[in-house]
SEZA-428594 format. One record per residue (C-alpha): residue number from 1; residue in one letter; x, y, z. Coordinates in pm, 1 decimal. Layout:
# SEZA-428594
+-----+--------+----------+----------+----------+
| num | residu |     east |    north |       up |
+-----+--------+----------+----------+----------+
| NUM |      a |        X |        Y |        Z |
...
+-----+--------+----------+----------+----------+
***
This chain:
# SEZA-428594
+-----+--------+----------+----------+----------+
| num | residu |     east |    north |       up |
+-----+--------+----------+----------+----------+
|   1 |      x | -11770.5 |   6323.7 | -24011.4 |
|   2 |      x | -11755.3 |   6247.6 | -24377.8 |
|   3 |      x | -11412.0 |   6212.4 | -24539.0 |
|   4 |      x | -11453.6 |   6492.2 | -24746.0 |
|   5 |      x | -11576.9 |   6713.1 | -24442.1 |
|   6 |      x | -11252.7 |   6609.7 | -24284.6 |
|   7 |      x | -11031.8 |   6733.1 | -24575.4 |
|   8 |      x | -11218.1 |   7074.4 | -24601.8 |
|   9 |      x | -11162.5 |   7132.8 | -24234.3 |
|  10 |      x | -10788.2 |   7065.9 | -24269.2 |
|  11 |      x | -10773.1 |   7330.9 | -24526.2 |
|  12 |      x | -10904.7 |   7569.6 | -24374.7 |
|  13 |      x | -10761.7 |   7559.7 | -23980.5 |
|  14 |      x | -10384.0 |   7621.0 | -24031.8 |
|  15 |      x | -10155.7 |   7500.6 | -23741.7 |
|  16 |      x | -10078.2 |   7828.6 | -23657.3 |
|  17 |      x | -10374.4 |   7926.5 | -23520.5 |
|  18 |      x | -10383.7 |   7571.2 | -23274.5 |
|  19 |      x | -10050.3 |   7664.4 | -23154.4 |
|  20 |      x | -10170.2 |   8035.1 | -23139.7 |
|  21 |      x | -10473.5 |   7946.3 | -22910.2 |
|  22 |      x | -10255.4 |   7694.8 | -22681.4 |
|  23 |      x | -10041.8 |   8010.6 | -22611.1 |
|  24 |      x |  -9756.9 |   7967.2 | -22809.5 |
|  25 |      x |  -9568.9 |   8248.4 | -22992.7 |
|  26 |      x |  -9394.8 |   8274.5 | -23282.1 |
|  27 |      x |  -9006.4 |   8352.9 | -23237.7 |
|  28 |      x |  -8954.3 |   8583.3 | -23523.2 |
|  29 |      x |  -8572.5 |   8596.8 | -23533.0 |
|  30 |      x |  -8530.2 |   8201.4 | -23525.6 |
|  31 |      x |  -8814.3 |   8164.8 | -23804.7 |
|  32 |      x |  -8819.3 |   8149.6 | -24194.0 |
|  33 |      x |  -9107.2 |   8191.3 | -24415.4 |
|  34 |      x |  -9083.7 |   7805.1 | -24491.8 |
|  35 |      x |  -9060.2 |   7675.5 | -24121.2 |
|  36 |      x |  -9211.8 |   7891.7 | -23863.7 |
|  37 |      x |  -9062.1 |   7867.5 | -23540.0 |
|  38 |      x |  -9319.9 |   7846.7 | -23206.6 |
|  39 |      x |  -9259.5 |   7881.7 | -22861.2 |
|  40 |      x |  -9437.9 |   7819.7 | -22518.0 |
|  41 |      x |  -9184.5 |   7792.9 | -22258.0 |
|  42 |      x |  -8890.1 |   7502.8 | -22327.4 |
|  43 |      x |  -9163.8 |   7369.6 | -22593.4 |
|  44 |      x |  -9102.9 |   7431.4 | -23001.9 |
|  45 |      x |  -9297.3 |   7342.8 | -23274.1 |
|  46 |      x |  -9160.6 |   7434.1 | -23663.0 |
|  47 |      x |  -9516.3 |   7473.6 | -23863.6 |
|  48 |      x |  -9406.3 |   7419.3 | -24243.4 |
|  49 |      x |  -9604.7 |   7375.4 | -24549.2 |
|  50 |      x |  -9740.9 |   7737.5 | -24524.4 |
|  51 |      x |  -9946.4 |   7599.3 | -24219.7 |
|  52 |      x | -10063.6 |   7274.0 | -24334.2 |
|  53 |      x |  -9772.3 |   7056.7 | -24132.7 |
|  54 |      x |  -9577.3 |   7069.9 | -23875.7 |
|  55 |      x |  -9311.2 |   6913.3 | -23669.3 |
|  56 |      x |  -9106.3 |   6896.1 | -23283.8 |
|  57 |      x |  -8715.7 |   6945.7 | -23381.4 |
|  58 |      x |  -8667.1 |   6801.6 | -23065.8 |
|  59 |      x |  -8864.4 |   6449.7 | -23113.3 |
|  60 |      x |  -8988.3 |   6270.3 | -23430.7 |
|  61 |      x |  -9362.2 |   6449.9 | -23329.9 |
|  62 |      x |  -9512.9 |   6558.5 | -23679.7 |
|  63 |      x |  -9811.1 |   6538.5 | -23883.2 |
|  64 |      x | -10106.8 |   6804.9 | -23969.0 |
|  65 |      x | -10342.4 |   6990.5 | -23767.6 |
|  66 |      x | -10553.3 |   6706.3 | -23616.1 |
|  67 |      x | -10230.6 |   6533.2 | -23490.5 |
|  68 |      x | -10127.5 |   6854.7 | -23332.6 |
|  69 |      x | -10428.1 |   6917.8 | -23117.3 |
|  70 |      x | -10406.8 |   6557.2 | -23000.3 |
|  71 |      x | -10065.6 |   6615.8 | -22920.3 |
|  72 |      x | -10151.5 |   6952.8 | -22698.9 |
|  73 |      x | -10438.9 |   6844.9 | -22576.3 |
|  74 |      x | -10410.3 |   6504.1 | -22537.6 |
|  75 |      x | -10688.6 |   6366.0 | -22720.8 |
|  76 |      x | -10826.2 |   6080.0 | -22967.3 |
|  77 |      x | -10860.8 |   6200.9 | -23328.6 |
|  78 |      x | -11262.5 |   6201.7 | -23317.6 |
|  79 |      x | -11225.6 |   6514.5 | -22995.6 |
|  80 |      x | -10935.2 |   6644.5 | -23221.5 |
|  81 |      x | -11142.1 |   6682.6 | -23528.6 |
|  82 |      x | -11395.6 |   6887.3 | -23341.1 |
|  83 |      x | -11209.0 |   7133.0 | -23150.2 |
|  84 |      x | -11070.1 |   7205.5 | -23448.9 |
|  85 |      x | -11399.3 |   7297.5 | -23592.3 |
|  86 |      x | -11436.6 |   7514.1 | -23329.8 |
|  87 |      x | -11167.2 |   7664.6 | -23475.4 |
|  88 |      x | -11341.4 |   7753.6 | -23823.7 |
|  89 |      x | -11270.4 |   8163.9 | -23933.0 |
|  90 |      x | -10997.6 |   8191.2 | -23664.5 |
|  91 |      x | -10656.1 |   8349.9 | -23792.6 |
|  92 |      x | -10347.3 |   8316.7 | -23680.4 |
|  93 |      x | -10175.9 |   8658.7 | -23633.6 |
|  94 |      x |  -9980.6 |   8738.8 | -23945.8 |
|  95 |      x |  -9559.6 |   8714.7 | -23899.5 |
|  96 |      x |  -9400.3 |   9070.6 | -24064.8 |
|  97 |      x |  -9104.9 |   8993.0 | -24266.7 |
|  98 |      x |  -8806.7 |   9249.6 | -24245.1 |
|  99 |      x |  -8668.2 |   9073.7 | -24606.6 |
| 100 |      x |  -8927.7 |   9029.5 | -24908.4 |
| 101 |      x |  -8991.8 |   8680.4 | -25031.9 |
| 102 |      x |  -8731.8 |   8595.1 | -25308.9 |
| 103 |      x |  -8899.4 |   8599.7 | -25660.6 |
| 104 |      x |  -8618.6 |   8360.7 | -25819.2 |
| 105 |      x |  -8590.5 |   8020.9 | -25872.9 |
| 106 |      x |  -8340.9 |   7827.0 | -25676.7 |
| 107 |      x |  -8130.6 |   7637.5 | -25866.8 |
| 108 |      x |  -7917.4 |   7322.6 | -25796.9 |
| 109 |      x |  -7777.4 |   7335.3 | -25456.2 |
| 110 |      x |  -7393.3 |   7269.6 | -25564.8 |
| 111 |      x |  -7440.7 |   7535.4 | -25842.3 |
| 112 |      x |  -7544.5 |   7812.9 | -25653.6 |
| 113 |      x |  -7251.6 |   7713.3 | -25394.7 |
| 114 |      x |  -7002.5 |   7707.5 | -25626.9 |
| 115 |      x |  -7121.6 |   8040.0 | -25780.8 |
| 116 |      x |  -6995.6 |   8188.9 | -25414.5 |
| 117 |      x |  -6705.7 |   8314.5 | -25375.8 |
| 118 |      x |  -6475.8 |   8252.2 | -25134.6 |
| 119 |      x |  -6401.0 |   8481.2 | -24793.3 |
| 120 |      x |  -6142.2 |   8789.9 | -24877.7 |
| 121 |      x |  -5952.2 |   8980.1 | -24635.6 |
| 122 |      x |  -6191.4 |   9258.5 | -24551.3 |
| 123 |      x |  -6488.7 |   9149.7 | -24750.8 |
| 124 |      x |  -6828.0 |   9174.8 | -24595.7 |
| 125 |      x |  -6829.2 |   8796.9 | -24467.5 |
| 126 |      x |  -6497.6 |   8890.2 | -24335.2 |
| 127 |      x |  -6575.0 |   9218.8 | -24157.9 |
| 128 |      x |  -6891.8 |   9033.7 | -24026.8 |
| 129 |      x |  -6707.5 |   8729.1 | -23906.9 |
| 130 |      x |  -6398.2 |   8869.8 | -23768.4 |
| 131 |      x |  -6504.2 |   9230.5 | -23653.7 |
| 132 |      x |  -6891.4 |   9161.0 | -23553.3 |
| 133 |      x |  -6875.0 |   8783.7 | -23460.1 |
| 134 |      x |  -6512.0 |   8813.9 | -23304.8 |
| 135 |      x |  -6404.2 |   8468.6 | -23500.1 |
| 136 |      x |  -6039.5 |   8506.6 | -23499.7 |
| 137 |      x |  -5843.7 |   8525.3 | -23875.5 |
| 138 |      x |  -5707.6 |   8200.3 | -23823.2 |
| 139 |      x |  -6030.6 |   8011.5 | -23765.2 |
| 140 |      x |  -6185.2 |   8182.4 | -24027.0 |
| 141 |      x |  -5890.6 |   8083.7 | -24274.2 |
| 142 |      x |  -5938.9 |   7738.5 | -24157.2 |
| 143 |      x |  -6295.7 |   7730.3 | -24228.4 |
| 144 |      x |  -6183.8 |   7830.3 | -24601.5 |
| 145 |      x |  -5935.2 |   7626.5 | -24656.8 |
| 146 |      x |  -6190.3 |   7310.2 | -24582.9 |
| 147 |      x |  -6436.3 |   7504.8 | -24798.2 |
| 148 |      x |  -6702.4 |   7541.6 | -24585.4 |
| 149 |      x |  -6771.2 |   7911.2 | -24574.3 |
| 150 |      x |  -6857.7 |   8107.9 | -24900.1 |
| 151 |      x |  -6961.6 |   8478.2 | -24932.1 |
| 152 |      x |  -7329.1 |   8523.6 | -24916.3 |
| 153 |      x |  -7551.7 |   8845.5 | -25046.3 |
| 154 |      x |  -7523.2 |   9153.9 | -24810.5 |
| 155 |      x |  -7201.0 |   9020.7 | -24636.4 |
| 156 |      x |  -7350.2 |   8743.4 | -24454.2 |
| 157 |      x |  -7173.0 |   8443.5 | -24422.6 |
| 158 |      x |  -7257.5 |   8068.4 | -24612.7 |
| 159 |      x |  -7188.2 |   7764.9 | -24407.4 |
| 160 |      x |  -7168.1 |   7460.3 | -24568.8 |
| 161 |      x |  -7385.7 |   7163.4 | -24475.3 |
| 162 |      x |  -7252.3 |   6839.9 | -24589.0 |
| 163 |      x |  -7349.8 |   6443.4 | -24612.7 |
| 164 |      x |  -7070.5 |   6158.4 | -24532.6 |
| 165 |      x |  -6904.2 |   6182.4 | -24854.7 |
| 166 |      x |  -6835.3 |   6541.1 | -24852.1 |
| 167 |      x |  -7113.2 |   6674.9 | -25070.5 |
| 168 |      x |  -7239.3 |   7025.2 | -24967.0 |
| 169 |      x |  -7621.2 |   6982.0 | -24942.5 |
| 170 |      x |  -7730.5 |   7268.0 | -24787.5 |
| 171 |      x |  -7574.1 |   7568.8 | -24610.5 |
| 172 |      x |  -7671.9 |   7799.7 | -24315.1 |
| 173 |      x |  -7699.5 |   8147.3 | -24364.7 |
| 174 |      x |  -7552.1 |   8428.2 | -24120.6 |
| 175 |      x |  -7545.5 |   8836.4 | -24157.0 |
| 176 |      x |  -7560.5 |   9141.1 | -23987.7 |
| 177 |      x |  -7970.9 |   9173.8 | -24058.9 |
| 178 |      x |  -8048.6 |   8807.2 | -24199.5 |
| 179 |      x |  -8027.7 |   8463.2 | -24056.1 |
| 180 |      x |  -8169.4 |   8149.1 | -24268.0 |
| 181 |      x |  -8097.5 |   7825.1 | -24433.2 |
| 182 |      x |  -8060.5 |   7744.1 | -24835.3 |
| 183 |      x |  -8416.1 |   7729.3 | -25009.3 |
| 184 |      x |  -8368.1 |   7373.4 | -25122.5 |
| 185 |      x |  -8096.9 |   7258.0 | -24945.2 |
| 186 |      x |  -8088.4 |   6994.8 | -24647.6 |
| 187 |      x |  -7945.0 |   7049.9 | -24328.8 |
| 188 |      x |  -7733.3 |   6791.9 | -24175.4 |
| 189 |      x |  -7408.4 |   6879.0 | -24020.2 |
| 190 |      x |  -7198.4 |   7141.1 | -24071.5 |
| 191 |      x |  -6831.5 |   7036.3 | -23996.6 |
| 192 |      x |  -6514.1 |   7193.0 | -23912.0 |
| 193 |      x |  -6195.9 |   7018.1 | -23813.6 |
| 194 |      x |  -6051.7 |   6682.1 | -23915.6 |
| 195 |      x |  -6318.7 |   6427.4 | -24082.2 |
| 196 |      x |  -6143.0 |   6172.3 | -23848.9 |
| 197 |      x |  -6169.0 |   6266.2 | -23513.5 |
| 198 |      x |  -6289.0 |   6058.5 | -23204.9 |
| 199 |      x |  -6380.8 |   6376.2 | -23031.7 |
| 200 |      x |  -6763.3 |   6500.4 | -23186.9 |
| 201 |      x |  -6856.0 |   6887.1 | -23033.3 |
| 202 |      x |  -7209.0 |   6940.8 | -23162.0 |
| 203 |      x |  -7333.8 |   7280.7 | -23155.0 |
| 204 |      x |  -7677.4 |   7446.7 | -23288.9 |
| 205 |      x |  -7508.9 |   7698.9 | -23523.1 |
| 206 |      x |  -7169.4 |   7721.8 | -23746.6 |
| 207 |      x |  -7119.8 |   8012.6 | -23556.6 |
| 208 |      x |  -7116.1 |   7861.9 | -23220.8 |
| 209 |      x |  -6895.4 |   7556.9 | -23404.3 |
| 210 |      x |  -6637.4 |   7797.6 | -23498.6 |
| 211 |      x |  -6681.1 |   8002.6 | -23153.6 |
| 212 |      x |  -6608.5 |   7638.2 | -22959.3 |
| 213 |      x |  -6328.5 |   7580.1 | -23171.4 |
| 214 |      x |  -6180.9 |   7940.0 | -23115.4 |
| 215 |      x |  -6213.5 |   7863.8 | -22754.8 |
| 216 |      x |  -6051.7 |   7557.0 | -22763.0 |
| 217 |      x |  -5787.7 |   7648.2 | -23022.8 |
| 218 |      x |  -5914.8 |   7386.6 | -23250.6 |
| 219 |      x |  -5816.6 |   7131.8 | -23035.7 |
| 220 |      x |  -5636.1 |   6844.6 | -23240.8 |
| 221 |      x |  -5894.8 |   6536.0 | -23270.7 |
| 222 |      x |  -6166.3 |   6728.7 | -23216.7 |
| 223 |      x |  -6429.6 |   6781.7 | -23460.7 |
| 224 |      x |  -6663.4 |   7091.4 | -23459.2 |
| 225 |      x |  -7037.6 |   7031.4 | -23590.5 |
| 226 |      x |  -7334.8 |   7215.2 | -23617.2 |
| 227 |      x |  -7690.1 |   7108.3 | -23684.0 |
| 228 |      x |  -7828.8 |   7460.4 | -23798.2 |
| 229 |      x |  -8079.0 |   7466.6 | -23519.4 |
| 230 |      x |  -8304.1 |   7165.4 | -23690.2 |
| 231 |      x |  -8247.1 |   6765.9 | -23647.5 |
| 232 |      x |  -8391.2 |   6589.7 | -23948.6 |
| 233 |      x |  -8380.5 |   6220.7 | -23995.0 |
| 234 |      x |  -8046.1 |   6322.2 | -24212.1 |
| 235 |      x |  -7857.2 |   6490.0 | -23886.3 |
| 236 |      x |  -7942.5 |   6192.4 | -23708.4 |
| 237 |      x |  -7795.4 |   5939.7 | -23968.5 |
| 238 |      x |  -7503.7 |   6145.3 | -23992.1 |
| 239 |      x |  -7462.7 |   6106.3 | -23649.8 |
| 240 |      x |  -7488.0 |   5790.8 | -23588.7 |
| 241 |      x |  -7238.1 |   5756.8 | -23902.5 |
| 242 |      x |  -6944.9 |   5911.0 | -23714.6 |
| 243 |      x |  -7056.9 |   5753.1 | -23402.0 |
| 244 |      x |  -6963.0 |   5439.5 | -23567.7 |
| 245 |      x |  -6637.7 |   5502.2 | -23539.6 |
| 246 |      x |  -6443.6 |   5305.1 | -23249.2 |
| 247 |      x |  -6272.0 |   5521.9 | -22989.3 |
| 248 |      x |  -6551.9 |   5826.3 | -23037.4 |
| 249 |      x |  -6731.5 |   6068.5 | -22818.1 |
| 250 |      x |  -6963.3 |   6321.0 | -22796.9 |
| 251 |      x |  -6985.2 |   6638.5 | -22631.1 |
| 252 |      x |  -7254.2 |   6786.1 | -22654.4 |
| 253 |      x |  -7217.5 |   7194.1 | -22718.8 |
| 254 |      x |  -7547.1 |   7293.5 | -22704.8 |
| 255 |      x |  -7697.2 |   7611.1 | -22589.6 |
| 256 |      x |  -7757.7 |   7722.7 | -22223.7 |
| 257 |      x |  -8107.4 |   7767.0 | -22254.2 |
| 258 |      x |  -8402.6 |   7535.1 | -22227.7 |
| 259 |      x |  -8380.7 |   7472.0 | -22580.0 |
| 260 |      x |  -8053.1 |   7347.7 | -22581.8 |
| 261 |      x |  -8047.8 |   7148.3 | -22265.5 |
| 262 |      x |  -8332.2 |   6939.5 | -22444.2 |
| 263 |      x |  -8123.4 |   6940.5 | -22773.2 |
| 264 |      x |  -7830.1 |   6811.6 | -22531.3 |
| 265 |      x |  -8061.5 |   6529.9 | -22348.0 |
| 266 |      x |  -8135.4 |   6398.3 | -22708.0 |
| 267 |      x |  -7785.0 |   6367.4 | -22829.5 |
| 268 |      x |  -7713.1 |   6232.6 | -22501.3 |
| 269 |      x |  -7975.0 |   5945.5 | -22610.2 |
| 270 |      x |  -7860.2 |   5894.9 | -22917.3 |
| 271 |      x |  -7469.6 |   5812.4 | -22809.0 |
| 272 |      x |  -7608.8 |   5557.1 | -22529.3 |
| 273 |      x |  -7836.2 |   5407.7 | -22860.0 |
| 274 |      x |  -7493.5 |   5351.9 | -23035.6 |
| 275 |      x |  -7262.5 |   5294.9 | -22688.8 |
| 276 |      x |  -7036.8 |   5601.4 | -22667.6 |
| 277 |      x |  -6975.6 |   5765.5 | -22440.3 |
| 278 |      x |  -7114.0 |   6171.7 | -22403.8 |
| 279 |      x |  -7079.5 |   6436.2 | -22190.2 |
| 280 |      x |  -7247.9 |   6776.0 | -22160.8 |
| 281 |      x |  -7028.4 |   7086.4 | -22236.5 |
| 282 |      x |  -7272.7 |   7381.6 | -22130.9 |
| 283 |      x |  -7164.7 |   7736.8 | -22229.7 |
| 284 |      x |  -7118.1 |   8028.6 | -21944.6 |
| 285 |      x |  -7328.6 |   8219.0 | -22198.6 |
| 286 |      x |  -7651.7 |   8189.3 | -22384.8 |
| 287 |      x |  -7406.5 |   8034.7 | -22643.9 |
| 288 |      x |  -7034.9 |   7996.1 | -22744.6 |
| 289 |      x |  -7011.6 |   8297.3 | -22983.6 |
| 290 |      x |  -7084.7 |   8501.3 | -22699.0 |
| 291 |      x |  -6876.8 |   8366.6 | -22414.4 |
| 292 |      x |  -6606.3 |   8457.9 | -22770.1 |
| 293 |      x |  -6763.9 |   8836.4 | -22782.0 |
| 294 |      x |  -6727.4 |   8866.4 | -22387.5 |
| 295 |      x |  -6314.4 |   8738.4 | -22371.8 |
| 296 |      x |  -6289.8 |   8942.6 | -22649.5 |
| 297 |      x |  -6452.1 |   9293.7 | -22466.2 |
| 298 |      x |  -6267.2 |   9198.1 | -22146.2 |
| 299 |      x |  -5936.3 |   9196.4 | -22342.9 |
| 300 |      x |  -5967.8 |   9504.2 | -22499.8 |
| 301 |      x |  -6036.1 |   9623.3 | -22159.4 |
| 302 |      x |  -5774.9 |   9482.7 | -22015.4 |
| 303 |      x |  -5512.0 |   9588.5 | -22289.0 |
| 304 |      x |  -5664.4 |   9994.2 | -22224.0 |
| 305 |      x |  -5585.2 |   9982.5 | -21864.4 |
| 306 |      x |  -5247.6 |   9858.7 | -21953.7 |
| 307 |      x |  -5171.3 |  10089.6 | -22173.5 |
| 308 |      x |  -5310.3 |  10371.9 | -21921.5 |
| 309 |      x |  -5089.9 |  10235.0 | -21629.4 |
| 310 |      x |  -4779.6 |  10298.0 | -21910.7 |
| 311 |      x |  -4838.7 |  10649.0 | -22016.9 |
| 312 |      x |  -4677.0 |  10890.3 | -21831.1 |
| 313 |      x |  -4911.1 |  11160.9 | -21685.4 |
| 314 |      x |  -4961.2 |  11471.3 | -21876.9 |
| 315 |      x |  -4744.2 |  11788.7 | -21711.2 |
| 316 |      x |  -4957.1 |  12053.3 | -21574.8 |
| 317 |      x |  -4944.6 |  12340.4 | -21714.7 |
| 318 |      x |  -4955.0 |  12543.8 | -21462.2 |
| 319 |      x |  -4595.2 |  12689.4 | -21294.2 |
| 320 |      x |  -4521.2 |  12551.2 | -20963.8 |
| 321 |      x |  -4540.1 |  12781.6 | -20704.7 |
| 322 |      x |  -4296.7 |  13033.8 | -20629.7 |
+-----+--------+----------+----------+----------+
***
């Protein structure tokens, strides 16, 4: 096949319609219009460039839609290039949106930080933080006195994402009905707790980083991380960067599911890549902002039945007899 044939067929088979007829599914709540998360079991791909690209967040897999249906199917490019003409006029089922596409230009990363402000007592970030998320006031206050949390739109919460000098680059983005990362912006590590420690807890979400830390009353020499769900060649370096450090180690924070036990096994690889030592802290939950909610329900439970087991019972009414 000609060149040019080539190039028209690339156009017009998007890689989510590959991934659609290998029987993967698009996780909806995980996704953003820009990186479209698939699933098939403990397998993810991230299909970006509107469907032209795509890449594994747990391996350096990427390219376009010929190097995904050799990667599937496990075939040379020649077999590749014809199943995916056999592919021609299929389309991927459309994703619905719950939030309309932004019509405004994002502008420069630090600006549109600094134009947040930050966390008040019983602002929307706070109420959705404190009250919804159960992160504790001090944690929060903690978080904004590094300046790493800013109020978002809506009272969701932005989480700064910053490179080894302390730049924000990039933030996640948490609410009560939105979940994303800054259009623009580069995620690398979020990072809460001091810039020096030996100890390195890396979690998926700032969330989770903050939940850990909660746990663990921000244990002293401990630094909390998150990599926003995503590991780009920029996590990595970062990484690697406070790996450097003599005397460090890594625990790895990740989720109890599949995905994270993969995301675990990697950062497990990477610290025997730079000698350090790792070990694998595994939460009793799905993650560590709910093993937070659940202490959190069973206290309030426990403090009703002690305040039951204090209150005198209420006098009948009724006279005694005789």
């Amino acid at each position: 096949m000609k060149r040019e044939e080539i190039e028209k067929l690339r156009e017009a088979v998007s890689c989510a319609a590959v991934l659609e007829q290998a029987g993967f599914a698009v996780d909806v709540k995980e996704s953003t219009r820009r990186a479209v998360k698939f699933r098939r079991g403990a397998e993810i791909i991230i299909v970006t460039h509107e469907g032209r690209g795509w890449f594994d967040p747990l391996s350096d897999d990427k390219g376009d839609v010929f190097a995904l249906t050799c990667l599937l199917q496990h075939l040379g490019f020649s077999e590749a290039v014809d199943r995916v003409g056999d592919l021609i006029g299929f389309t991927a089922a459309p994703v619905i949106w719950k939030k309309p596409p932004s019509k405004v230009e994002p502008a420069d990363i630090l600006t549109r930080w600094q134009g947040r402000g930050l966390p008040a007592t019983g602002s929307g970030v706070w109420r959705y933080l404190c009250w919804s998320r159960a992160i504790p006031i001090s944690i929060l206050r903690s978080a904004i006195n590094q300046g790493i949390v800013r109020e978002g739109p809506f009272g969701s919460m932005w989480a700064a994402h910053s490179d080894g000098a302390g730049l924000v680059v990039g933030w996640e983005e948490r609410g009560p009905d939105w979940r994303g990362f800054s259009t623009g912006g580069s995620k690398v590590l979020f990072r809460l707790g001091a810039p020096d420690a030996l100890r390195l807890c890396v979690t998926e979400a700032a969330i989770d980083a903050m939940s850990l830390a909660t746990i663990e009353d921000l244990q002293d020499g401990s630094l909390y991380l998150s990599t926003g769900g995503g590991w780009s060649p920029r996590t990595e370096a970062a990484l690697v960067d406070l790996l450097a450090c003599p005397g460090t180690h890594l625990v790895c924070a990740t989720d109890a599911n599949s995905q994270g036990d993969a995301f675990a096994r990697r950062l497990q690889a990477l610290a025997a890549q730079v000698d350090r030592p790792s070990v694998r802290l595994r939460p009793p939950a799905e993650d560590w902002n709910e093993v937070l909610q659940e202490r959190r329900r069973e206290k309030l439970k426990s403090e009703g039945r002690e305040r039951r087991a204090a209150s005198p019972p209420t006098a009948s009414r009724e006279a005694s007899p005789g």
